[in-house]
C-alpha positions in Angstrom: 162.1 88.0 -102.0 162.5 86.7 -105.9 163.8 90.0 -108.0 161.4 90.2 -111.0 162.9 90.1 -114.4 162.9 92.9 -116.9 160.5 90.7 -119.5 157.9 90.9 -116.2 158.3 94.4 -115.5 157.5 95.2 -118.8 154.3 93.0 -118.4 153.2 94.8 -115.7 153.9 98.4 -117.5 151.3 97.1 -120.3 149.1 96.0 -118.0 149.1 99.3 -116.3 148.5 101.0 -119.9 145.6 99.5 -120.6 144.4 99.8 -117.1 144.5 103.3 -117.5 143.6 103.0 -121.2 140.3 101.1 -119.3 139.2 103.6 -116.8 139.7 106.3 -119.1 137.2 105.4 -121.5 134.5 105.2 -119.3 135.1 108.4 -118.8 132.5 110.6 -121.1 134.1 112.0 -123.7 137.6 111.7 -122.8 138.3 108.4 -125.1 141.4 106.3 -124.3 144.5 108.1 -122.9 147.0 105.4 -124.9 146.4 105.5 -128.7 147.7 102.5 -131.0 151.4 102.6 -131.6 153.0 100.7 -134.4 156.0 99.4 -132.3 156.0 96.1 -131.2 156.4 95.3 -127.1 160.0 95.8 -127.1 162.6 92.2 -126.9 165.0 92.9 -123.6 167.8 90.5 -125.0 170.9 91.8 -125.7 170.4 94.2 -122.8 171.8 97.1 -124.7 169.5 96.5 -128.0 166.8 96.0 -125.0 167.4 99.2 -123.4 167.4 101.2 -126.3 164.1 99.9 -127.5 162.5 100.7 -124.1 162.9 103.8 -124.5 162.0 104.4 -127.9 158.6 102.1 -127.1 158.2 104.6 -123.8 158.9 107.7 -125.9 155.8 106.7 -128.1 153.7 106.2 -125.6 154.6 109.8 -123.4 155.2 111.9 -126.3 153.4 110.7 -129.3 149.9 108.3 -128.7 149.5 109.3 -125.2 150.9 112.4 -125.1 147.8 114.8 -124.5 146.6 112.7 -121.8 149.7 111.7 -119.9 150.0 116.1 -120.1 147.2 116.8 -118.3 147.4 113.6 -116.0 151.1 114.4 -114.9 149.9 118.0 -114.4 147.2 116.7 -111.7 149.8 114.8 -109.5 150.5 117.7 -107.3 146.7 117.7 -106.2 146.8 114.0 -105.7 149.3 112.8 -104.9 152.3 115.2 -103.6 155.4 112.3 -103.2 155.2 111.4 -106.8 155.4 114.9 -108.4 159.2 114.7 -108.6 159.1 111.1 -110.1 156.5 112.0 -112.8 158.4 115.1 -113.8 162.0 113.7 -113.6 160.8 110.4 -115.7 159.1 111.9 -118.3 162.0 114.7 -119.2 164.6 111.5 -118.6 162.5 109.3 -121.5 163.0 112.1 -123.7 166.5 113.2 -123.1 167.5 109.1 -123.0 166.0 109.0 -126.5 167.7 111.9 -127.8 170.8 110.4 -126.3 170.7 107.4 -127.6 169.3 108.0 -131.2 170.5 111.5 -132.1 173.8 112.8 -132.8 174.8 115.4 -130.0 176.9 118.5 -130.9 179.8 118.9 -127.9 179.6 122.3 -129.1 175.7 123.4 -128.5 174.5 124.1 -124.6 171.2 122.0 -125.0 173.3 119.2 -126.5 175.4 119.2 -123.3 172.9 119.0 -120.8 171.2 116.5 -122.5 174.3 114.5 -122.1 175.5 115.5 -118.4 171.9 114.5 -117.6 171.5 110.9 -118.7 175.0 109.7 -118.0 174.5 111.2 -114.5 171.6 109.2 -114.5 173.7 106.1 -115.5 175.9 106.9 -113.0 173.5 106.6 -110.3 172.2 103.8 -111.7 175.1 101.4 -113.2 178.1 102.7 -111.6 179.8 104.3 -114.5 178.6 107.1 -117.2 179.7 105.1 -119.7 177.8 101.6 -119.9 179.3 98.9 -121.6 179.2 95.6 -120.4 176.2 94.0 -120.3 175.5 93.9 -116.2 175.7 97.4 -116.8 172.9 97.5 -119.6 171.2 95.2 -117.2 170.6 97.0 -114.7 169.6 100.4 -116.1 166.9 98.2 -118.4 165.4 97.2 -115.3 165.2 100.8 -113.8 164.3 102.3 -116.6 161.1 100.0 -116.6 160.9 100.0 -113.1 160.4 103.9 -113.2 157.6 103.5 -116.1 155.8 101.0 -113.9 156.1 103.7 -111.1 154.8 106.2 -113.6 152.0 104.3 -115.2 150.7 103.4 -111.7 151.0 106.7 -110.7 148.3 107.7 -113.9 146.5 104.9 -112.8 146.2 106.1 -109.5 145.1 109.7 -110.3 142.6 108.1 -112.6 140.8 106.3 -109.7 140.9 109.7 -107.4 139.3 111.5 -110.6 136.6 109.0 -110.9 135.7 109.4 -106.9 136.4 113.1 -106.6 133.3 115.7 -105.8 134.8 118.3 -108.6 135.0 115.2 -111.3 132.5 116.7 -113.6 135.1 120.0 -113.9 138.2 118.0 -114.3 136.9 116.1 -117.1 135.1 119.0 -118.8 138.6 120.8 -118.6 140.0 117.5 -120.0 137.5 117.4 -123.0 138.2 120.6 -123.6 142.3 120.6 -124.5 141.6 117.8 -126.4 138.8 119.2 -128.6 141.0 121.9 -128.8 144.0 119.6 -129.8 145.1 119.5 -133.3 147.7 116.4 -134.5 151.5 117.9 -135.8 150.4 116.3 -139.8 147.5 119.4 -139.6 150.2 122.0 -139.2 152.8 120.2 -141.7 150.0 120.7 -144.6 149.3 124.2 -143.6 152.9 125.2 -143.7 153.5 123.7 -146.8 150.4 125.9 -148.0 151.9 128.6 -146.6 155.6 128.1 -148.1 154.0 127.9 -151.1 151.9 130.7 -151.0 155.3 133.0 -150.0 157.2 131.1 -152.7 159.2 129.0 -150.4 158.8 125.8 -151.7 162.2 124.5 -150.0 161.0 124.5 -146.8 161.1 121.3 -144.7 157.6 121.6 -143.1 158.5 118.8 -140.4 161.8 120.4 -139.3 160.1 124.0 -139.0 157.1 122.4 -137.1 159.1 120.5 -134.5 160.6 123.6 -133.3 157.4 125.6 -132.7 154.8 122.8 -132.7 154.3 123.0 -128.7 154.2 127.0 -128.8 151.8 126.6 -131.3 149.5 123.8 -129.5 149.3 125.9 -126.4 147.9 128.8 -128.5 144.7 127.2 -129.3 144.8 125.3 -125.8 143.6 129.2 -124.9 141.1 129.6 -127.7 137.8 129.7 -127.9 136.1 126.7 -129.2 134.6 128.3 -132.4 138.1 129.1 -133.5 138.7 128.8 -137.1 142.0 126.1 -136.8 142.7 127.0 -140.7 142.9 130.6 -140.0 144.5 130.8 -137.1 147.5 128.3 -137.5 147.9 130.0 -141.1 148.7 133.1 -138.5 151.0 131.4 -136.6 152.8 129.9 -139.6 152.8 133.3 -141.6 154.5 135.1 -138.5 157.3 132.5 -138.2 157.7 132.8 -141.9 157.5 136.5 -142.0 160.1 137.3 -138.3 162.5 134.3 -138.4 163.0 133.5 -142.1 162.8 136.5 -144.7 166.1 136.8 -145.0 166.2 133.8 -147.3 166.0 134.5 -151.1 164.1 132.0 -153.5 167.7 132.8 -155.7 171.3 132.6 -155.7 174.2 134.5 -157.3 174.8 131.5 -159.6 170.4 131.7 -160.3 171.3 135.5 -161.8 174.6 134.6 -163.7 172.7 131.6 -165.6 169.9 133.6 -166.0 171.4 136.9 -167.4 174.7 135.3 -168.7 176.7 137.7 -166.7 179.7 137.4 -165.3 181.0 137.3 -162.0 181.9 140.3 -160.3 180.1 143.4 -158.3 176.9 143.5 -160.6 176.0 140.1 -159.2 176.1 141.5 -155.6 173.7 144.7 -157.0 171.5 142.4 -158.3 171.3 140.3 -155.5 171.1 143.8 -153.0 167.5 144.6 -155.6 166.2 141.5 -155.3 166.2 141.6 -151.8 164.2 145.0 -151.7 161.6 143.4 -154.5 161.2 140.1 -152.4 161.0 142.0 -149.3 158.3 144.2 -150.4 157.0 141.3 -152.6 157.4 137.4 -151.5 157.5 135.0 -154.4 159.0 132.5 -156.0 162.0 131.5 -157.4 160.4 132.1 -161.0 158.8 135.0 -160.2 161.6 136.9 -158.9 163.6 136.7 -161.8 161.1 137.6 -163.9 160.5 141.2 -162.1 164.3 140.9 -162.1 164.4 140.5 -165.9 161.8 143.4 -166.4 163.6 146.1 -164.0 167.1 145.0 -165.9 165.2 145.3 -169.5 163.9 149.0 -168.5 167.1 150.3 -167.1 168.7 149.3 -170.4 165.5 151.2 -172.6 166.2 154.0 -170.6 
């Protein structure tokens, strides 16, 4: 039997994309479970480039322009079919650690860090021989499983897509379907809320893509258990408020060296008593940098009338 190459592997995984992408428009009112993505199909050669760029390409697809329906279809597997449940599980989490791996710097120092690392060059290891690939036979062969498991994967959707279509209960599974994704909101509508919101609180500085990364999928499965006349606005200004309000108070719009400029004084104890007041005014008072040492100006004026 003729070993297919990785190039037609890679053919078959894009076939099995828009297979799915086919049966699950016909579906009403569940749309296309693959989005467009702006990556091209991936080149293989050199095996190592190769490699990296499947997984980037695959990330897209699990995690970014499919990722609502690949969710919900991954979560059906156990009803349909039982032997791929560990496959579908294991593939998707190995695409995203694999990408972290090889794009992201990882701290030897942080526990997530270190399992992502034990876990993908455990998965070379089975793979390639070694935890550390380097020549290219080595790259070779973990590109093809790599896409091998994606084809697995893909077919696997596939295949739950064909059971939904002749199931008795279809009419539920799709209504529950329509519903997480009318209840679905993209991560850009949270980055313009927080940046509201840090405004509003006079946090301007705040990276609104870094804080929504860490609590975007807490914050999706919130409204996955609204109700469907849920004002989004309102309610992710909530969200946003309490993260602002629990985990990052303790920030000050101002520095020592903001007061010293400011007031021409010099360094020593008063800047820490300043600091120590404008803590209690921003606490009771969240603004900006501005603001805060106006009222800082005004308090400073009136203890020196007195």
């Amino acid at each position: 039997m003729i070993q297919q190459s990785a190039p037609e592997i890679i053919y078959s995984a894009l076939t099995l994309r828009d297979e799915i992408n086919d049966i699950s428009s016909r579906l009403e009112g569940v749309g296309a479970v693959f989005g467009s993505i702006s990556l091209p199909l991936p080149r293989l050669s050199p095996s190592e480039l190769g490699f990296i760029r499947v997984v980037s390409w695959l990330y897209v697809h699990y995690f970014e322009s499919g990722k609502l329906g690949t969710e919900f279809l991954t979560e059906l597997v156990g009803e349909y079919s039982v032997n791929m449940v560990e496959l579908s599980k294991s593939h998707r989490s190995l695409v995203q650690r694999l990408r972290t791996y090889c794009q992201h710097n990882l701290d030897p120092s942080q526990s997530h860090s270190k399992e992502i690392r034990i876990a993908c060059e455990q998965w070379f290891n089975q793979n390639c021989g070694t935890r550390v690939p380097r020549s290219d036979e080595h790259w070779e062969t973990i590109l093809r499983v790599i896409i091998l498991d994606a084809c697995a994967y893909l077919g696997c959707l596939r295949d739950i897509l064909r059971c939904i279509e002749t199931d008795a209960e279809a009419s539920q599974i799709i209504n529950q379907w329509t519903l997480r994704i009318s209840r679905f909101h993209a991560p850009h509508e949270f980055d313009e809320l927080i940046t509201e919101v840090a405004a509003d609180f006079g946090r301007e500085g705040i990276d609104p893509m870094r804080l929504r990364k860490r609590y975007y999928d807490r914050w999706r499965k919130e409204f996955e258990v609204k109700t469907d006349n849920c004002d989004f606005h309102v309610e992710a200004r909530k969200l946003i408020e309490h993260v602002l309000l629990s985990e990052q108070q303790e920030v000050l719009p101002i520095t020592g060296k903001d007061i010293m400029e400011k007031f021409s004084i010099a360094p020593g104890p008063r800047i820490k008593e300043i600091l120590l007041e404008a803590r209690q005014i921003y606490n009771t008072q969240p603004c900006n940098k501005e603001a805060l040492l106006e009222i800082i100006s005004q308090n400073l004026f009136n203890k020196t009338e007195d």
